[in-house]
ROKELUM-474569 format. One record per residue: residue number from 1; x, y, z of N, C-alpha, C in turn. Coordinates in Angstrom, 3 decimals, decimal comma. Example, Ala and Ser with C-alpha at 12.3 -4.5 7.8 and 13.67 -1.06 7.14 Angstrom:
<vokols>
num	n_c1	n_c2	n_c3	ca_c1	ca_c2	ca_c3	c_c1	c_c2	c_c3
1	13,190	-5,690	7,800	12,300	-4,500	7,800	13,200	-3,300	7,800
2	12,850	-2,250	7,080	13,670	-1,060	7,140	12,900	0,030	7,870
</vokols>
This chain:
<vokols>
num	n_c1	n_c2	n_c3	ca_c1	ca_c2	ca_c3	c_c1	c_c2	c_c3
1	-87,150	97,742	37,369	-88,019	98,511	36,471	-87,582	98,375	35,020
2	-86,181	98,856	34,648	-86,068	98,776	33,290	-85,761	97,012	33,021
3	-86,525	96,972	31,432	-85,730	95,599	30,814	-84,968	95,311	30,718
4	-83,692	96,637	29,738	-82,807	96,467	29,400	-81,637	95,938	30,529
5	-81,599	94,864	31,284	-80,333	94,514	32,515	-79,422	93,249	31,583
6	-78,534	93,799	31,051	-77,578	92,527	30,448	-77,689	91,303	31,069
7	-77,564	91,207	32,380	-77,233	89,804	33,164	-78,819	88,908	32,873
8	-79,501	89,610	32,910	-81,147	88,981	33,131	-81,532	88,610	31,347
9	-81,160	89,584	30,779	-81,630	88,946	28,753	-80,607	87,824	28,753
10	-79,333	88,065	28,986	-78,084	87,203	28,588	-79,085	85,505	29,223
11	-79,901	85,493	29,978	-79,694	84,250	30,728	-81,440	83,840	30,251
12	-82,009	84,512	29,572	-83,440	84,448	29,162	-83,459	83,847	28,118
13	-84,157	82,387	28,097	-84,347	81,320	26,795	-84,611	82,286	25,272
14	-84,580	82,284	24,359	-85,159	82,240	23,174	-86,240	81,520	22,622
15	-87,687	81,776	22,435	-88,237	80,965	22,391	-87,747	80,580	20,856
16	-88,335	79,379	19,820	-88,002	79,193	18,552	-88,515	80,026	18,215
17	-89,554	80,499	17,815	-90,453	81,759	16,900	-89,835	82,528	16,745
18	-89,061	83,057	18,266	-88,382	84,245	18,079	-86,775	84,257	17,222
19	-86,363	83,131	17,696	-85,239	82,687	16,841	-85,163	82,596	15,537
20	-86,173	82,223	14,965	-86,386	82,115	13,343	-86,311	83,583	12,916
21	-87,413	84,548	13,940	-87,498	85,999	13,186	-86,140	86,544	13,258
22	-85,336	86,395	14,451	-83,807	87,110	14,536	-82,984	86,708	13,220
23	-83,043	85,416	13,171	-81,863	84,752	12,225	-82,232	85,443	10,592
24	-83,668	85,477	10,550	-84,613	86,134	9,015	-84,032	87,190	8,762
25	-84,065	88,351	9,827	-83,603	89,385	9,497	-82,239	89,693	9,709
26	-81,382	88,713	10,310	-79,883	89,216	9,963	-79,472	88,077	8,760
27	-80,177	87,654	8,228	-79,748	87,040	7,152	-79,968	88,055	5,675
28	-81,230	88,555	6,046	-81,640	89,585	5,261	-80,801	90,556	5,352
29	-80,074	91,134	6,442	-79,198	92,343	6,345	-77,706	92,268	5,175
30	-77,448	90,408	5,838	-76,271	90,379	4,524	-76,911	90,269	3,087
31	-78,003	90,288	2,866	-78,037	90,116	1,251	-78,269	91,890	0,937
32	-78,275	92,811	2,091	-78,943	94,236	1,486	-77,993	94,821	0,436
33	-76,913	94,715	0,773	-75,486	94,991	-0,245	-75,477	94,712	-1,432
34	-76,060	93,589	-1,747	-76,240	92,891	-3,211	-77,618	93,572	-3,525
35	-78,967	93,651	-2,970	-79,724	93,985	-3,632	-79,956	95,525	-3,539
36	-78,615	96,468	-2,888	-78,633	98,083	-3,399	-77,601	98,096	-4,277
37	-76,392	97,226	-4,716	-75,538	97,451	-5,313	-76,531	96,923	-6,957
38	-77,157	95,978	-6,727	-78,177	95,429	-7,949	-79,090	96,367	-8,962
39	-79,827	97,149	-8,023	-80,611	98,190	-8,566	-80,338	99,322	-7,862
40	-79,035	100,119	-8,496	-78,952	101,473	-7,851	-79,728	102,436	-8,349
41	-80,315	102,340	-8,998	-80,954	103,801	-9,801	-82,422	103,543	-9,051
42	-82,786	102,406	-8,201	-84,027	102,347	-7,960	-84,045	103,172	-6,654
43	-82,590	103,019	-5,590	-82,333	103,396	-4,112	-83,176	105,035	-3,941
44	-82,854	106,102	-5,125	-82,890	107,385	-4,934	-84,693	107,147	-4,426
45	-85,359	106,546	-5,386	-86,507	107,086	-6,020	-87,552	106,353	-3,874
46	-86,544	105,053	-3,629	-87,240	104,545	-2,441	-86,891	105,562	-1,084
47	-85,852	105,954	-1,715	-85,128	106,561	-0,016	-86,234	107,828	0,136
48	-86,569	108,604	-1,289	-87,343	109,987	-0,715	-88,650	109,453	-0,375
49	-89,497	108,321	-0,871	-90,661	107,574	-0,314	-90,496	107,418	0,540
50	-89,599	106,538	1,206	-89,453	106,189	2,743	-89,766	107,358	4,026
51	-88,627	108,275	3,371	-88,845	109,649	4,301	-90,088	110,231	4,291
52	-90,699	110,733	3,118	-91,865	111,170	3,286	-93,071	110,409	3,918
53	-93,124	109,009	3,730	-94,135	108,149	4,578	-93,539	108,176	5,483
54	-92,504	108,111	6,177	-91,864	107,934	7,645	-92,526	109,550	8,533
55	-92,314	110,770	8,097	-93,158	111,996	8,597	-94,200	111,927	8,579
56	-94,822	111,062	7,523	-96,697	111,176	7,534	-97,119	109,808	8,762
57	-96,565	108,998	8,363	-97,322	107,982	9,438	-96,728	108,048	10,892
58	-95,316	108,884	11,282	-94,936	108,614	12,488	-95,675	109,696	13,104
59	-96,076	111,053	12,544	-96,965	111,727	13,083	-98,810	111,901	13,492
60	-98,689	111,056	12,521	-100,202	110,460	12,444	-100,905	109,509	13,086
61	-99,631	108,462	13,558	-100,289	107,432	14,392	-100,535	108,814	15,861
62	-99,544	110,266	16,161	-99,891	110,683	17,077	-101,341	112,041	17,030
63	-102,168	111,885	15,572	-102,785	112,474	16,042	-102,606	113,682	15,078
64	-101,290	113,836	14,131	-100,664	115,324	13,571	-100,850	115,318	12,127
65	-101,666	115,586	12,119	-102,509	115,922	10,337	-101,654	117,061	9,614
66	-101,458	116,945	8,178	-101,663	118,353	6,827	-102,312	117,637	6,296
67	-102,442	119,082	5,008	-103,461	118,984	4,618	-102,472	117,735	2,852
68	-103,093	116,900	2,587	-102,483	116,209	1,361	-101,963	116,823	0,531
69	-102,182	118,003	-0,246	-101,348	118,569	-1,321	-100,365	119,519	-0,449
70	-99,797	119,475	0,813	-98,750	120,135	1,292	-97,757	119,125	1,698
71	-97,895	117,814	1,954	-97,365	116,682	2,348	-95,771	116,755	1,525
72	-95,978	116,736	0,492	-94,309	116,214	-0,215	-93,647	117,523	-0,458
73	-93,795	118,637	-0,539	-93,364	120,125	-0,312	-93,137	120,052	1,067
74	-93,635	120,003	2,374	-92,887	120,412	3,257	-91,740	119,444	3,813
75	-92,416	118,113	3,178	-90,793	117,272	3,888	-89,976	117,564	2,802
76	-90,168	117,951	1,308	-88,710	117,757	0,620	-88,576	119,532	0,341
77	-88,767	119,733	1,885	-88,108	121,125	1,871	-88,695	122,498	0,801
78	-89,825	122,303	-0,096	-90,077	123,035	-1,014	-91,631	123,996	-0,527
79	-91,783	124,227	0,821	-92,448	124,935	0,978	-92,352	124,840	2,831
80	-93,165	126,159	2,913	-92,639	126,896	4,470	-93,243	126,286	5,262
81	-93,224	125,980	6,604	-94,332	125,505	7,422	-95,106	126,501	7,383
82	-96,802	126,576	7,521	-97,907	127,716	7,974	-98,677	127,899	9,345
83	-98,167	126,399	9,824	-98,918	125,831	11,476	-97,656	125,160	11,991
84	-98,534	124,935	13,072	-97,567	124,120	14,022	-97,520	122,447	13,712
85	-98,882	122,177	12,964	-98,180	120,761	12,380	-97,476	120,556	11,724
86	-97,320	121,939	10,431	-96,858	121,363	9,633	-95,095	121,898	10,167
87	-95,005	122,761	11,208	-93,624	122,559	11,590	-93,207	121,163	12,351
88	-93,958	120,372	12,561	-93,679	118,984	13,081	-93,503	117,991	11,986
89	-94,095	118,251	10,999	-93,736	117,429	9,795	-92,013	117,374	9,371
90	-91,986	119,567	9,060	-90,862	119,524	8,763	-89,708	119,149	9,765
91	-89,870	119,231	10,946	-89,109	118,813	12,462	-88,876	117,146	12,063
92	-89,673	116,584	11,163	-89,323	114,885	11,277	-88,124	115,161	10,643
93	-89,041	115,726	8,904	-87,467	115,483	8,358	-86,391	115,560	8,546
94	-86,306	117,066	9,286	-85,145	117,043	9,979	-84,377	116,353	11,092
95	-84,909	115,777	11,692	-84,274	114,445	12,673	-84,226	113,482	11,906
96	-84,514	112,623	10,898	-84,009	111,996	9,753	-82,804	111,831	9,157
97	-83,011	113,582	8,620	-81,607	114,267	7,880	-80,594	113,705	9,168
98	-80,362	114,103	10,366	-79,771	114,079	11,060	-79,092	112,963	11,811
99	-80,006	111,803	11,715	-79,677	110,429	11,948	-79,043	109,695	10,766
100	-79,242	110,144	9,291	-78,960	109,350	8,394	-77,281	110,032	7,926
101	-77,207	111,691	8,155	-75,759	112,006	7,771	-74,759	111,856	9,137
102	-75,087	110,941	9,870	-73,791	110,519	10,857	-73,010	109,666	10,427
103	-71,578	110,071	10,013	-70,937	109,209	9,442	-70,208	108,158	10,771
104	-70,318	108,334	11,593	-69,807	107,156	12,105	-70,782	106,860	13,733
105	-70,828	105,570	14,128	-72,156	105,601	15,084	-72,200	106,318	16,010
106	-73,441	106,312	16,680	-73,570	107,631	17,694	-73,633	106,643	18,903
107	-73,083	106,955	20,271	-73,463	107,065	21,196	-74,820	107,509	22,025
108	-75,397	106,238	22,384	-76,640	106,704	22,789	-76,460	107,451	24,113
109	-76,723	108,667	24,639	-76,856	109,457	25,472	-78,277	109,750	26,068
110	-78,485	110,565	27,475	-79,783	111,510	27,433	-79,973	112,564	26,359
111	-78,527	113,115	26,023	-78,285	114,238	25,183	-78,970	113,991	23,459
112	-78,467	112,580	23,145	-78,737	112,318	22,034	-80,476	112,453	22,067
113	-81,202	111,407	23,235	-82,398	111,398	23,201	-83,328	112,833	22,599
114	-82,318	113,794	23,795	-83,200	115,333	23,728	-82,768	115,768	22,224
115	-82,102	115,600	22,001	-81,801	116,285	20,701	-82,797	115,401	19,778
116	-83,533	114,326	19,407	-84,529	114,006	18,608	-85,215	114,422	19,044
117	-85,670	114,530	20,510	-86,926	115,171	20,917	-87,497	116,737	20,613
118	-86,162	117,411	20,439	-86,152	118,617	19,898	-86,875	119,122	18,545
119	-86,149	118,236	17,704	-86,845	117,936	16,723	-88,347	117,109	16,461
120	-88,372	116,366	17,241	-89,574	115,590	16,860	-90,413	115,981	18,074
121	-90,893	116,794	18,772	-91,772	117,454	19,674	-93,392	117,352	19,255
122	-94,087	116,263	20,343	-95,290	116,447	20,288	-95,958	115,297	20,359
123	-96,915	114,913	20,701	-97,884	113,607	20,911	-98,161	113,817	21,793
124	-98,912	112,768	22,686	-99,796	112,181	23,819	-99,293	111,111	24,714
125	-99,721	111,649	26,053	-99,224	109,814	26,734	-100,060	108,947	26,640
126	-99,620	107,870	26,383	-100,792	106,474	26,688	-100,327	105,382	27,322
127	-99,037	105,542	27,553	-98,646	104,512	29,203	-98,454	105,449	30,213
128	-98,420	104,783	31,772	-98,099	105,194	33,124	-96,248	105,179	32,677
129	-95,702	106,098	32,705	-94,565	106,644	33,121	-93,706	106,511	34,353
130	-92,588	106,575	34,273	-91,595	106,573	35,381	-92,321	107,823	36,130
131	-91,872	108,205	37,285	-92,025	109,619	37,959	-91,156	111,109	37,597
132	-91,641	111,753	37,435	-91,095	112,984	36,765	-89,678	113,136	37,621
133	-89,608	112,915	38,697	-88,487	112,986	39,644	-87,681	111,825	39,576
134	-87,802	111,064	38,385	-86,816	109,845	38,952	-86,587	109,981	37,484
135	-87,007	110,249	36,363	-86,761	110,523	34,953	-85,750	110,314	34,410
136	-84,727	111,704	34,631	-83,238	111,843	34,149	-82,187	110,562	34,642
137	-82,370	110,440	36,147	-81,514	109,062	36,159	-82,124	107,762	35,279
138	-83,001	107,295	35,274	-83,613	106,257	34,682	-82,980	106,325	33,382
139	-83,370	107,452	32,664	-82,794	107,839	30,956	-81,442	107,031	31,013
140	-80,548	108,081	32,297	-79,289	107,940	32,619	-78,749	106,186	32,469
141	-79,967	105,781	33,410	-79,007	104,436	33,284	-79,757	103,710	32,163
142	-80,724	103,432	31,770	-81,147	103,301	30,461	-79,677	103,065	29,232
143	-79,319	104,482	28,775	-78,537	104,722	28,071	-77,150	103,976	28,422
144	-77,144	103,574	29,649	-75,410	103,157	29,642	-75,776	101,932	29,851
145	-77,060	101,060	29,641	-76,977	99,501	29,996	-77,376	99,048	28,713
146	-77,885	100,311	28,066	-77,366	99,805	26,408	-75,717	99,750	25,328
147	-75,165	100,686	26,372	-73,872	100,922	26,070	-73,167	99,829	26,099
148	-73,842	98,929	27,642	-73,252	97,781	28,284	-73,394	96,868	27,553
149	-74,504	96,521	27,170	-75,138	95,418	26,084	-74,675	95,325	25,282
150	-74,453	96,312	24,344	-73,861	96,227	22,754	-72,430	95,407	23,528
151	-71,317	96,434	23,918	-70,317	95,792	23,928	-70,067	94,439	25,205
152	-70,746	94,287	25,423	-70,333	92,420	26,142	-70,834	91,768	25,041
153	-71,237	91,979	23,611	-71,969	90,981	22,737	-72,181	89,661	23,044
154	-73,084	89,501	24,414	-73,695	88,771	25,086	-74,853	88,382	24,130
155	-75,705	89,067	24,334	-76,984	89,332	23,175	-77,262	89,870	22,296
156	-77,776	89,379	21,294	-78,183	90,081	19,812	-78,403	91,609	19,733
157	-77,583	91,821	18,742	-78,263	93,564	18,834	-79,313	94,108	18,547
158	-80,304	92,802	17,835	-81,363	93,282	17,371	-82,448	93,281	18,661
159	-81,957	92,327	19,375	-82,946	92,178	21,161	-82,514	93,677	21,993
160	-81,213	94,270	21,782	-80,690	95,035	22,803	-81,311	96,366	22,474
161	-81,481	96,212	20,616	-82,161	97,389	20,186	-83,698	97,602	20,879
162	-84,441	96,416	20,823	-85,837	96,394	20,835	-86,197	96,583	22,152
163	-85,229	96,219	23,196	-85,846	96,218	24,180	-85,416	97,488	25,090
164	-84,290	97,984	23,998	-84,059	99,496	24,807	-85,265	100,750	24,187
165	-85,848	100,424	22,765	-86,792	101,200	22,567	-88,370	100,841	23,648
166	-88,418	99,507	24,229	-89,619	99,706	24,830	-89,564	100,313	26,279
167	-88,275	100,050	26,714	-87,788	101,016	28,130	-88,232	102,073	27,971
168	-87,537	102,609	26,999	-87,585	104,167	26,563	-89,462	104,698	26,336
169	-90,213	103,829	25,916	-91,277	104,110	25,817	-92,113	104,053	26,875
170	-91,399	103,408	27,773	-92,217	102,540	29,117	-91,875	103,762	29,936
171	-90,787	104,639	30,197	-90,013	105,493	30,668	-91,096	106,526	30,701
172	-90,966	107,195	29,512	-91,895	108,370	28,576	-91,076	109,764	29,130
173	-89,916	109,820	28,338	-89,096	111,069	29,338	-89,891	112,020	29,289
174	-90,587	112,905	28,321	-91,007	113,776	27,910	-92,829	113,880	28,045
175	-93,226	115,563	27,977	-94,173	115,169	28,370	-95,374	115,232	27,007
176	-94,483	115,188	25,645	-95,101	115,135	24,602	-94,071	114,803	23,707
177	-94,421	113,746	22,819	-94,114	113,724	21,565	-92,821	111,760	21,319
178	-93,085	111,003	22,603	-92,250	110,214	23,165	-92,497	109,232	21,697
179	-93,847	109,352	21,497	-93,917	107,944	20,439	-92,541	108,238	19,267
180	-93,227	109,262	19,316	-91,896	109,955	17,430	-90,738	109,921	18,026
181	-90,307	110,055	19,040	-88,946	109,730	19,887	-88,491	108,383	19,491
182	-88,937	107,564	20,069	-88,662	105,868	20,238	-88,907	105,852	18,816
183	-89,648	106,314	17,663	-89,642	105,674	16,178	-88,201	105,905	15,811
184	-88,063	107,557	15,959	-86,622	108,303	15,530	-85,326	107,373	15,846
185	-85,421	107,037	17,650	-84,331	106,435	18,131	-84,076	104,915	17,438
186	-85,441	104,210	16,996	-85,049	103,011	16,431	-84,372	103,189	14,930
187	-84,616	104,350	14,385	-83,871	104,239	13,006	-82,381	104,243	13,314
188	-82,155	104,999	14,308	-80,791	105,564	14,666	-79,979	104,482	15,259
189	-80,488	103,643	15,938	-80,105	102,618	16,460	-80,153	101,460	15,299
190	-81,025	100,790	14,554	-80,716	100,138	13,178	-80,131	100,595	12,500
191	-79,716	101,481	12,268	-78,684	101,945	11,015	-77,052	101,876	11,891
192	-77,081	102,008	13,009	-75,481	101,539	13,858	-75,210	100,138	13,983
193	-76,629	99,378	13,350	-75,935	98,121	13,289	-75,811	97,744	12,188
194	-76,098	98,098	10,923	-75,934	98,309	9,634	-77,133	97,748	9,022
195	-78,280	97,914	9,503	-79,855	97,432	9,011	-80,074	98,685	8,279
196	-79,944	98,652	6,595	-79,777	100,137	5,898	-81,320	99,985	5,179
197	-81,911	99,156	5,409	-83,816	98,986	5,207	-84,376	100,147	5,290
198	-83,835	100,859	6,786	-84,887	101,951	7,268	-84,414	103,259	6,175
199	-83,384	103,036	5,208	-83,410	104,246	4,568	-84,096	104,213	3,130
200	-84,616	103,378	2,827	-85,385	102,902	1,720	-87,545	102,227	1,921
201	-87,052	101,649	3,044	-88,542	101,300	3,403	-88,734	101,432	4,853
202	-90,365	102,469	4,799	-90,865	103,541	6,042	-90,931	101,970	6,998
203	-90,421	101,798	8,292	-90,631	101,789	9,554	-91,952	101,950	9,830
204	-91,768	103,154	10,135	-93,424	104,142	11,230	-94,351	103,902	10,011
205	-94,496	103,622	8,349	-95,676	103,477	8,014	-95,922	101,877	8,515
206	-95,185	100,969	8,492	-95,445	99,384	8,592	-95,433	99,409	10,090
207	-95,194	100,151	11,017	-95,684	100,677	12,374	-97,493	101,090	12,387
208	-97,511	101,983	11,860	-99,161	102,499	11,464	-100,195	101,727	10,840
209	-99,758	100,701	9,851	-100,391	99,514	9,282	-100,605	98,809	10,658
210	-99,819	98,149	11,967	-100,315	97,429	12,649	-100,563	98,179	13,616
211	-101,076	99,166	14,185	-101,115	100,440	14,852	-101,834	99,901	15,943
212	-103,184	98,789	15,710	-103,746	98,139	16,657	-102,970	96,735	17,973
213	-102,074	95,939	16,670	-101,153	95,464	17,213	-99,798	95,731	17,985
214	-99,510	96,841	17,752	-98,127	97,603	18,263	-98,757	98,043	19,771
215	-99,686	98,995	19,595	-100,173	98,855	21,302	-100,793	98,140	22,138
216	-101,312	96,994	21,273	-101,783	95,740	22,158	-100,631	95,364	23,036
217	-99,570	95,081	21,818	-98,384	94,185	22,672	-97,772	94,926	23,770
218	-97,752	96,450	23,440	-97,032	97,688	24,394	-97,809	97,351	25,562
219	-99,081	97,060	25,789	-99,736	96,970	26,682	-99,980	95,871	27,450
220	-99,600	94,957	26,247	-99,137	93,253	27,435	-98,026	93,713	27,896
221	-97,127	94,297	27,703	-95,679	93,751	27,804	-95,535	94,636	28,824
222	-96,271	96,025	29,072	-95,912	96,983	30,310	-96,561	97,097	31,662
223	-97,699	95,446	31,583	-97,913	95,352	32,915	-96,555	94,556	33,170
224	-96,639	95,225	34,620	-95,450	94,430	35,751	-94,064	95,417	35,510
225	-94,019	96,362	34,503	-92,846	96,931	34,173	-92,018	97,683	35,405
226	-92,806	98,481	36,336	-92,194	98,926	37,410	-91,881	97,982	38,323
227	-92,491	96,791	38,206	-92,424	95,915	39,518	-90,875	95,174	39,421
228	-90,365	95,108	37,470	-89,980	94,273	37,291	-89,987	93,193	36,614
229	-91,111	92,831	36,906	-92,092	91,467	35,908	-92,859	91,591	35,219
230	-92,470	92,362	33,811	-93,366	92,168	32,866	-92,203	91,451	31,834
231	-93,583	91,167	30,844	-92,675	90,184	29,518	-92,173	90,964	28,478
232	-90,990	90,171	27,596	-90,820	91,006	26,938	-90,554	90,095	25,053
233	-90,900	89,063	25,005	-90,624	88,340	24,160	-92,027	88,921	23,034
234	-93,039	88,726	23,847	-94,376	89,307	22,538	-93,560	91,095	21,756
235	-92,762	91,776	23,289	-92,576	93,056	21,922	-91,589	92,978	21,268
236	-90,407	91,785	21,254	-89,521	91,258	20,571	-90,013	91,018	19,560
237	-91,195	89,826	19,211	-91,549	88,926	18,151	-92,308	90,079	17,230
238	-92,791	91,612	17,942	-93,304	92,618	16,760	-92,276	93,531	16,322
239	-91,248	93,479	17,187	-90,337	94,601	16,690	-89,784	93,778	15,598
240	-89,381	92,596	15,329	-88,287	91,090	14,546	-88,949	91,480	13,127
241	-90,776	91,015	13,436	-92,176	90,655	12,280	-91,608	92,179	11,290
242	-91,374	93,426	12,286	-91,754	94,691	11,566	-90,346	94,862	10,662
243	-89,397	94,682	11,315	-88,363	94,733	10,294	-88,108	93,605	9,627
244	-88,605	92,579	9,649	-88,556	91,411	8,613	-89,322	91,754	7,243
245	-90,553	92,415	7,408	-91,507	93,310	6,586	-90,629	94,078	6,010
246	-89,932	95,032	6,213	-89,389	95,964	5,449	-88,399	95,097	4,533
247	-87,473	93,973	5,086	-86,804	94,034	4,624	-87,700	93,178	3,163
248	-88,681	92,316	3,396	-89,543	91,374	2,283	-90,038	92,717	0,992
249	-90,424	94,041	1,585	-90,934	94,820	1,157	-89,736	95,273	0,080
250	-88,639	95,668	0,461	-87,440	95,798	0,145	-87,269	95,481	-0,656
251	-86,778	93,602	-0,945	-86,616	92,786	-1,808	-87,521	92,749	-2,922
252	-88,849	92,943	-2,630	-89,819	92,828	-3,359	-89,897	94,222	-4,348
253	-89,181	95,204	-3,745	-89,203	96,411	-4,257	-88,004	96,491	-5,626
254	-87,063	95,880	-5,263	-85,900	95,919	-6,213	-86,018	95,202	-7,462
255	-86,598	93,774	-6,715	-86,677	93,243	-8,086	-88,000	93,126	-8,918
256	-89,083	94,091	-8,516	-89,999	94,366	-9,491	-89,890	95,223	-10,632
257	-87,885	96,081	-10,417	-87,715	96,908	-11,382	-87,050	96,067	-12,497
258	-87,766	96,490	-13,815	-86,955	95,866	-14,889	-85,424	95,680	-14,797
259	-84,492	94,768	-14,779	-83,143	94,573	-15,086	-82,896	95,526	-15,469
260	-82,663	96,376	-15,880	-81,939	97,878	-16,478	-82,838	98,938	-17,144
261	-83,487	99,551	-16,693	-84,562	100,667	-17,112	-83,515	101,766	-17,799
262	-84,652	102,284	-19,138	-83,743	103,042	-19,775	-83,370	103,969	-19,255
263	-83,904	104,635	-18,290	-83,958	106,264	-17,546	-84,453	105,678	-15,880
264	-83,471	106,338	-15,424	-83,951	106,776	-14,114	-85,652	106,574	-14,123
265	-86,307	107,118	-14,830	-87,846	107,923	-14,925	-88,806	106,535	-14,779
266	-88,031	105,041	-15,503	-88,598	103,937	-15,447	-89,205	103,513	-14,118
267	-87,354	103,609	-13,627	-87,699	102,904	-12,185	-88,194	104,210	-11,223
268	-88,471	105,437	-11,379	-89,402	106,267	-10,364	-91,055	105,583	-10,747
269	-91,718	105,544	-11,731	-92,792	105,090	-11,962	-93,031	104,032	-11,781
270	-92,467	103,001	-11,785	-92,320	101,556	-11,092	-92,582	101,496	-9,702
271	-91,568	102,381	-8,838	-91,559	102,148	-7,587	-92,603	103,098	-7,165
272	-93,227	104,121	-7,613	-94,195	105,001	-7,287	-95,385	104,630	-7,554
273	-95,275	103,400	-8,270	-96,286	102,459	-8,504	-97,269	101,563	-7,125
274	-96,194	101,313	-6,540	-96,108	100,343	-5,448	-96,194	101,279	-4,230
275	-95,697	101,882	-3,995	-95,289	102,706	-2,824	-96,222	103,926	-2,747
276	-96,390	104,616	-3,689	-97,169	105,713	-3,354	-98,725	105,410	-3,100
277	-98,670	104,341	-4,161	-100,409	103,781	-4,076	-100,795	103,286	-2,720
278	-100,017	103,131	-1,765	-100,526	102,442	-0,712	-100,797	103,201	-0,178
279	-100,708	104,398	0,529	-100,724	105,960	0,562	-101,714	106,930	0,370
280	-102,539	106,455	-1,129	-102,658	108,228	-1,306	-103,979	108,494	-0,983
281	-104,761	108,041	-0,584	-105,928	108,603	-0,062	-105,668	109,082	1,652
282	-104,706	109,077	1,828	-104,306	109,013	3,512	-104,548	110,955	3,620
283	-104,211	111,137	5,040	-104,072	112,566	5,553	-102,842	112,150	5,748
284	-101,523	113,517	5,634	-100,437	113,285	6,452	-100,214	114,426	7,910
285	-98,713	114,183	8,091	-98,832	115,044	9,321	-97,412	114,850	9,592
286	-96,761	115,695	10,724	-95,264	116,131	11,224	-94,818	116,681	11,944
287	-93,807	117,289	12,489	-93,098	117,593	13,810	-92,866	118,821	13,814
288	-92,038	119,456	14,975	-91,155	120,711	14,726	-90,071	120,852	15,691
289	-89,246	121,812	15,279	-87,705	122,056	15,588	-87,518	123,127	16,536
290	-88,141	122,847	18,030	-87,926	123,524	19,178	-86,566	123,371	20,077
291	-86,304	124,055	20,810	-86,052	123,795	21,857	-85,655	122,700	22,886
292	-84,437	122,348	23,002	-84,919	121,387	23,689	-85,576	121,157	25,311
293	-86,389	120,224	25,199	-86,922	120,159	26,948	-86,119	119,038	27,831
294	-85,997	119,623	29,263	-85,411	118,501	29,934	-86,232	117,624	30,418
295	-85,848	116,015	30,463	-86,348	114,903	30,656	-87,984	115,615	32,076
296	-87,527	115,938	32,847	-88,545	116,180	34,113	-89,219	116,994	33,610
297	-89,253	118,099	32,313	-90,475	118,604	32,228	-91,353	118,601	31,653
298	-92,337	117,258	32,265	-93,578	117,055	31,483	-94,179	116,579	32,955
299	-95,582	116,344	32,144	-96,657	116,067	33,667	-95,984	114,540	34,059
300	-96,118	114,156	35,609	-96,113	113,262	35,951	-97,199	112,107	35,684
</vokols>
């Protein structure tokens, strides 16, 4: 059932396509150092963009609307939730906050899972799921054959990442809110391998831009999944495309700022130039900070 089996990726060709996108983006990871150490005064102005499009589009691809002039007040903390969306908004930020101040990597657990889920509570199913009764072990071994993976550095971490987020999605521990789960868990998981993109350029919005393509491929790739035999290279080659994007977006972001702006204020209007405009006619939307639920309780 699950993808993630070390012995079976370790021994699975690479096609070239996919090879080019792996090598793109860890080539891109070593230049990120030079181009945040290059334009530091630009990092502040991308990191609070990022976050705030990361709550609006990871909730939105599920469905979780505010209203536009409450959008940047409730993720940067400057106003109360009034509904239950907009406590899901503020619930992103806060699983954000929470993934980005870990100073040293996390252990992926069930525990870890529930604890984003806590925070990020809510959505819809749209795949067939494991069985509510077989759930917690699945998670269970899930989590430790990623444990396994990383350290035999058999295979790329960027494959071990991708293909433990489509388990996890294929899984669906929960019986709401799994998509914003698997977005959450992929930041958390790229930033332990030092892909520091996701704290400057939104993920879940360049997720929401291909919103048609992301579940096409979810949906090639999860026939045969219980049997065993489904593929997994098409959701490789979108997970590679999506962070290759950020990181082009990235690059493209730094050095559109003048060589040395007189004020801070330069490079906010520069980059708010680019970034917000893509944006602003949108609805946003967000999470909230419940409780946590255990893996079995959601519908089968």
């Amino acid at each position: 059932m699950l993808t993630l089996d070390p012995s079976r990726l370790a021994g699975l060709p690479i096609p070239i396509g996919t090879g080019w996108l792996l090598g793109a983006c860890m080539e891109a990871r070593g230049k990120q150092d030079l181009w945040i150490r290059q334009k530091p005064e630009v990092l502040e102005v991308l990191r609070e963009q990022a976050i705030i499009q990361s709550a609006e589009s990871s909730n939105r691809i599920e469905g979780v609307t505010v209203a536009a002039n409450r959008l940047r007040p409730l993720v940067m903390g400057r106003a109360r939730p009034r509904d239950r969306s907009e406590e899901q908004l503020a619930g992103y930020r806060a699983a954000l906050d929470w993934i980005f101040s870990r100073k040293n990597r996390v252990t992926v657990t069930p525990d870890v899972i529930r604890r984003l889920h806590a925070l990020a509570q809510g959505g819809s199913i749209r795949f067939v799921p494991a069985s509510a009764r077989e759930t917690p072990a699945t998670v269970e071994i899930l989590c430790h054959r990623y444990g396994a993976a990383t350290d035999e550095e058999r295979i790329p971490p960027l494959l071990i990442v991708a293909t433990f987020i489509f388990d996890l999605l294929c899984v669906h521990p929960f019986r709401n809110g799994n998509g914003r789960v698997s977005r959450l868990a992929t930041s958390l998981l790229l930033r332990s391998h030092g892909f520091q993109v996701i704290r400057y350029i939104s993920l879940e919005r360049l997720i929401e831009e291909s919103k048609d393509e992301y579940y096409r491929v979810l949906k090639l790739c999860s026939q045969g999944w219980h049997e065993g035999k489904n593929e997994i290279i098409p959701w490789w080659n979108y997970f590679l495309s999506t962070l290759r994007g950020a990181y082009k977006e990235f690059e493209r972001q730094v050095e559109s700022v003048e060589a040395r702006p007189a004020k801070g204020a330069s490079a906010n209007k520069c980059v708010n130039f680019e970034v917000v405009g893509c944006s602003s006619n949108r609805h946003e939307t967000g999470l909230s900070g419940v409780g946590v639920q255990p893996f079995a309780d959601r519908k089968p």
